[in-house]
C-alpha positions in Angstrom: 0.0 0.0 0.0 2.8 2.8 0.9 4.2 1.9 -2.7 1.2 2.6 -4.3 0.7 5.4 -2.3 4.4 6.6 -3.2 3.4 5.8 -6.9 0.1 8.1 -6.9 2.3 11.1 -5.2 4.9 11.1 -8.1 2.0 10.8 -10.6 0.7 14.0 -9.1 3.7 15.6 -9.1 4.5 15.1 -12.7 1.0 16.4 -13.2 1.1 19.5 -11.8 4.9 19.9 -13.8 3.1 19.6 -16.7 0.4 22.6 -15.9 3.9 24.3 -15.5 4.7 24.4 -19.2 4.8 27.1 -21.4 6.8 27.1 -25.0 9.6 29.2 -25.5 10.4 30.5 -28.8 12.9 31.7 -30.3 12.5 34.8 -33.0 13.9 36.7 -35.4 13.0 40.3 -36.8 11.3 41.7 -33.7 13.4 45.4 -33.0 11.0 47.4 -31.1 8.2 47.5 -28.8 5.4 48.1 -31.8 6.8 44.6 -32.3 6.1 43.1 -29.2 3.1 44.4 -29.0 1.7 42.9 -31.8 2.8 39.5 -31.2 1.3 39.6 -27.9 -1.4 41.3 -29.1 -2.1 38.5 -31.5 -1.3 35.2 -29.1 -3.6 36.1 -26.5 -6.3 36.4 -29.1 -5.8 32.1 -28.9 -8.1 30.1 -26.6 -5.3 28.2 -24.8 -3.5 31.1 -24.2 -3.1 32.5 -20.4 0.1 34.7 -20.3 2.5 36.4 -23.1 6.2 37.3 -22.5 7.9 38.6 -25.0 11.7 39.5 -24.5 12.9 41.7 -27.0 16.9 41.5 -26.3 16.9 37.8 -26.4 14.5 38.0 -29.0 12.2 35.3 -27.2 8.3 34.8 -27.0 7.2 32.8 -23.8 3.5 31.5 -23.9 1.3 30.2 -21.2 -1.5 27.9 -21.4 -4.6 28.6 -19.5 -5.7 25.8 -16.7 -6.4 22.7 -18.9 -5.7 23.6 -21.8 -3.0 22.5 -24.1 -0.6 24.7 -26.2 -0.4 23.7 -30.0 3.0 24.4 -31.6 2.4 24.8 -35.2 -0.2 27.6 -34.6 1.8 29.8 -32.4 4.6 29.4 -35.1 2.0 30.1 -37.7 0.5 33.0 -35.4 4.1 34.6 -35.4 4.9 33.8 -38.9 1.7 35.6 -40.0 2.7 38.4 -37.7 5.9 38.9 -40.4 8.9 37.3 -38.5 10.8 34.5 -38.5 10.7 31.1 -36.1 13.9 29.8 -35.4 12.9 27.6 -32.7 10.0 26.1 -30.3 10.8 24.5 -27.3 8.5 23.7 -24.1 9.8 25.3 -20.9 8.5 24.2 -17.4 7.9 27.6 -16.4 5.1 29.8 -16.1 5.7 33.6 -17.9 6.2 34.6 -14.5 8.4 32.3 -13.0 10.6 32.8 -16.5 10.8 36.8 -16.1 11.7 36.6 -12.3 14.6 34.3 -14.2 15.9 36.6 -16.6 15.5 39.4 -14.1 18.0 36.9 -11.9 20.5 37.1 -14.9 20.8 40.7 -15.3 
């Protein structure tokens, strides 16, 4: 029973991990905050989407999913493509858009 018990508390953790992620993406041609503002502007117009970070000296778009809801790569790459820039790369982060500016604000 204390396995199983053991078992079902990892389970959970993972769980609550994955609630965690948000995708990072890498991109290229944003300059200016006219730029930012348009890609945020246009991702939180998407269902899933809870929280937009973008870092213009990095040139890096953090997305959040809402509660429950699950992010879909190819149309946030589409969604920024559309917006006139360039995707370089997508990769899922197990932070929230908070928890990943307190980080960069760490590095500076």
């Amino acid at each position: 029973m204390k396995l199983l018990n053991f078992v079902f508390a990892i389970a959970l953790m993972g769980l609550s991990q994955a609630s965690l992620a948000s995708m990072k993406v890498t991109v290229n041609g944003m300059v200016c905050s006219f730029c930012a503002q348009g890609i945020e502007k246009s991702l939180l117009k998407m269902d899933e989407t809870k929280a937009v970070l973008v870092d213009l000296k990095n040139k890096v778009v953090v997305v959040e999913a809402k509660e429950g809801k699950t992010l879909n790569e190819k149309e946030i790459r589409q969604e920024i493509i559309d917006s006139g820039y360039d995707v370089t790369k997508v990769e899922t982060i197990p932070l929230t858009v908070a928890q990943f500016r307190d980080q960069m604000k760490g590095k500076k």
